[in-house]
MMTF fields as JSON, N, C-alpha, C and O atoms, coordinates in Angstrom:
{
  "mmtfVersion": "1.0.0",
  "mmtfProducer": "UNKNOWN",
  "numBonds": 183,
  "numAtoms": 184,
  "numGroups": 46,
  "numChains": 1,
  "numModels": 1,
  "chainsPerModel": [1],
  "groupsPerChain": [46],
  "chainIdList": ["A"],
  "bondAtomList": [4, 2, 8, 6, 12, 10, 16, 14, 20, 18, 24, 22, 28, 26, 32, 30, 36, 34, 40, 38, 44, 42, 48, 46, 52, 50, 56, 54, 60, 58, 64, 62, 68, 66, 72, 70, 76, 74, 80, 78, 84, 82, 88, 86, 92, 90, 96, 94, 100, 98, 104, 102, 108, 106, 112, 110, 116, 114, 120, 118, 124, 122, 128, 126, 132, 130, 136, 134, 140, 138, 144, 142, 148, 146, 152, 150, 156, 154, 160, 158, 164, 162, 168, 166, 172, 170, 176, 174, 180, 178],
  "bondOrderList": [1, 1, 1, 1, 1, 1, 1, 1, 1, 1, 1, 1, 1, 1, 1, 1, 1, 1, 1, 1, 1, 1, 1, 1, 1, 1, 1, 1, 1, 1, 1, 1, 1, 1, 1, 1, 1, 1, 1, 1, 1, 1, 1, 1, 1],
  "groupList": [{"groupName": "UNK", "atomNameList": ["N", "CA", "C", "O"], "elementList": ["N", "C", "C", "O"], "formalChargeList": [0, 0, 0, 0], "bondAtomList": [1, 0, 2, 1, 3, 2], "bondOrderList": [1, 1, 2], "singleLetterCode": "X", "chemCompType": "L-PEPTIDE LINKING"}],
  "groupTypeList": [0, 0, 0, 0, 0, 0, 0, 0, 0, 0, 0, 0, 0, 0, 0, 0, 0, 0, 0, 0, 0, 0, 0, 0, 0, 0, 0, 0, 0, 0, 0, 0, 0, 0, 0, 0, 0, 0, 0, 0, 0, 0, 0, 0, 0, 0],
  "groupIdList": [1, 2, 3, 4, 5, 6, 7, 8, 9, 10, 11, 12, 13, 14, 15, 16, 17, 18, 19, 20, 21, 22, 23, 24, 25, 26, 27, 28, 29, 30, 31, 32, 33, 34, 35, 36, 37, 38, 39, 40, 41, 42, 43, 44, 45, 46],
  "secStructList": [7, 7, 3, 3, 7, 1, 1, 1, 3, 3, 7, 7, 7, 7, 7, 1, 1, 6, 2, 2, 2, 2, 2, 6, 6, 6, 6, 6, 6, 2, 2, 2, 2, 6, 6, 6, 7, 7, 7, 7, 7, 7, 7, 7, 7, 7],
  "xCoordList": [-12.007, -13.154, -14.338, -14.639, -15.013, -16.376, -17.361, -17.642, -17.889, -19.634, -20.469, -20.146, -21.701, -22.98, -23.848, -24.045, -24.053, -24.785, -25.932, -25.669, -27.066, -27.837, -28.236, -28.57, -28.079, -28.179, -27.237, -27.453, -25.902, -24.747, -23.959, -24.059, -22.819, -21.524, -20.194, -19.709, -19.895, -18.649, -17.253, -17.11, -16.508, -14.948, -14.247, -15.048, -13.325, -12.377, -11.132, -10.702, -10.516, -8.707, -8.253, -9.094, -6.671, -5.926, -4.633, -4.141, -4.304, -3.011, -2.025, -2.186, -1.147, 0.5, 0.614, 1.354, -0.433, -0.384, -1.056, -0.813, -1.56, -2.761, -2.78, -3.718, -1.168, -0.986, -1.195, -1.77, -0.673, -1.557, -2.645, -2.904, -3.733, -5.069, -5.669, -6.524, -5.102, -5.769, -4.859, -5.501, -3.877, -3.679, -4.591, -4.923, -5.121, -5.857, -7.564, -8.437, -7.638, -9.099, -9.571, -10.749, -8.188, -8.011, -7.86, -7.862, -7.682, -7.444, -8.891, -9.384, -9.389, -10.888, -12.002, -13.049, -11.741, -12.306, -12.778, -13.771, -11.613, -11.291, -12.034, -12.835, -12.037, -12.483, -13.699, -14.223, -14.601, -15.982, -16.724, -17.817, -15.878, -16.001, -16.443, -17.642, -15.658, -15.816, -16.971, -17.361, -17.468, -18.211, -19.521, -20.637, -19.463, -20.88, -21.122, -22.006, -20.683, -20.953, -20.277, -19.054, -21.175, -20.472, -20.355, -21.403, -19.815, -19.823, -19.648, -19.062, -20.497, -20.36, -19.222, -19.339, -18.054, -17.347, -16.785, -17.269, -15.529, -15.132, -13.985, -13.704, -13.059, -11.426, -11.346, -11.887, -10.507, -10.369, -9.107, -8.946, -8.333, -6.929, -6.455, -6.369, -5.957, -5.581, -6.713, -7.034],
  "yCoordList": [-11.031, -10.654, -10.385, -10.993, -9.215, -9.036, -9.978, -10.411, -10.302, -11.241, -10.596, -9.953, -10.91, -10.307, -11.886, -13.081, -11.222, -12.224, -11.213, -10.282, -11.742, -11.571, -9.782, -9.036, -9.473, -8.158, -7.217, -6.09, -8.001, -6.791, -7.327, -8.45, -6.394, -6.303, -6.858, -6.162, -8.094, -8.513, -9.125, -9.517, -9.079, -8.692, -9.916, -10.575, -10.223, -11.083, -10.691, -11.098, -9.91, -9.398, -10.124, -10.681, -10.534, -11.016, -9.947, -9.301, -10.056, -9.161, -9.908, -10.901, -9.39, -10.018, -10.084, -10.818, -8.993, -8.68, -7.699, -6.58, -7.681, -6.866, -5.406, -4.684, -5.03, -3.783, -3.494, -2.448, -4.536, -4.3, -3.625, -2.639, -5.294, -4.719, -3.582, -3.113, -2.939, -2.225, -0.616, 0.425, -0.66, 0.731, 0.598, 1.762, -0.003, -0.616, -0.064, 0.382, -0.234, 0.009, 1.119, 1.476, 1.984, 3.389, 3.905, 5.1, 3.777, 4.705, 4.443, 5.249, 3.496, 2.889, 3.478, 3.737, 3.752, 4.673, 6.055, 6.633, 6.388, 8.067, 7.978, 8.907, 7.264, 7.603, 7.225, 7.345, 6.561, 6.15, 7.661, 8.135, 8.074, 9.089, 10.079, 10.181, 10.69, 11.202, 11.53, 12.571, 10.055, 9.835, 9.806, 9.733, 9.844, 9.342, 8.3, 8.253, 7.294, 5.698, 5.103, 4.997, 4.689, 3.362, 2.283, 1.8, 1.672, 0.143, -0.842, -0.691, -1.836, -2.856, -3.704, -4.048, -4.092, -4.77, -5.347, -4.865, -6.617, -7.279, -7.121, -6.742, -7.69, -8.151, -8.734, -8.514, -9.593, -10.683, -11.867, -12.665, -11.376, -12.06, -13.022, -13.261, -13.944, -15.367, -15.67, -16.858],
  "zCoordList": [-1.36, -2.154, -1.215, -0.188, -1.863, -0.739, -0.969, -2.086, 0.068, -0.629, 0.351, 1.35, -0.157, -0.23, 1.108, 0.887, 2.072, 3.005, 4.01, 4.773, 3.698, 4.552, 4.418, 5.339, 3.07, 2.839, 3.374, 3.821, 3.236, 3.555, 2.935, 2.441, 2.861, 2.568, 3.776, 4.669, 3.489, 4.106, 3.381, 2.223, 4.224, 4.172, 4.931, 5.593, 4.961, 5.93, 5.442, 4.363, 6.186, 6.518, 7.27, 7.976, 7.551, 8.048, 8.01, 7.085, 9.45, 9.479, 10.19, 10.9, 9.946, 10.748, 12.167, 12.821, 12.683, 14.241, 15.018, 14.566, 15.685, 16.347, 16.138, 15.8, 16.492, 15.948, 14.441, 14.141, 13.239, 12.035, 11.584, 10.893, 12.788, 12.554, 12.719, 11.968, 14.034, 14.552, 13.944, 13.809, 13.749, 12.388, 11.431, 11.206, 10.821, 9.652, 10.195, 9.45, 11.425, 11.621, 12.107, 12.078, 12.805, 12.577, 11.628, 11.922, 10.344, 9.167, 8.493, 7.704, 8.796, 8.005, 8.64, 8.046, 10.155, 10.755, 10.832, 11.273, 10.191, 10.067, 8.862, 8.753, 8.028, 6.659, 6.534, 5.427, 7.866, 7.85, 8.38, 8.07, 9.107, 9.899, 8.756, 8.496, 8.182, 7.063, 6.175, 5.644, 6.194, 4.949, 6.06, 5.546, 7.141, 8.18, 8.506, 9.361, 8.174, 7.874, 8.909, 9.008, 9.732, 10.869, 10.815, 11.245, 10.589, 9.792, 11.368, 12.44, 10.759, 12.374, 11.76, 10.584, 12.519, 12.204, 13.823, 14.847, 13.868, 14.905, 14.226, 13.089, 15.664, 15.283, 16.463, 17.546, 16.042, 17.216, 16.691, 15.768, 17.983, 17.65, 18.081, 19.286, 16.933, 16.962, 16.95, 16.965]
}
């Protein structure tokens, strides 16, 4: 579920494995891309 902190919009995903994540943040990418929107986000494994 998203919640609302500090005047944004956040998220917490969990994936199976780095490669997961990081297909996942390429396709979210492309589609930020898209729209103009750079979203600050991290990943960080284990």
């Amino acid at each position: 579920m998203w919640k609302e902190e500090k005047n944004t919009l956040t998220k917490k995903f969990e994936f199976k494995d780095f490669s997961e994540a990081f297909a996942f943040m390429t396709r979210v990418a492309l589609e930020a891309e898209k729209m103009n929107h750079h979203p600050t986000w991290t990943n960080t494994y284990n």
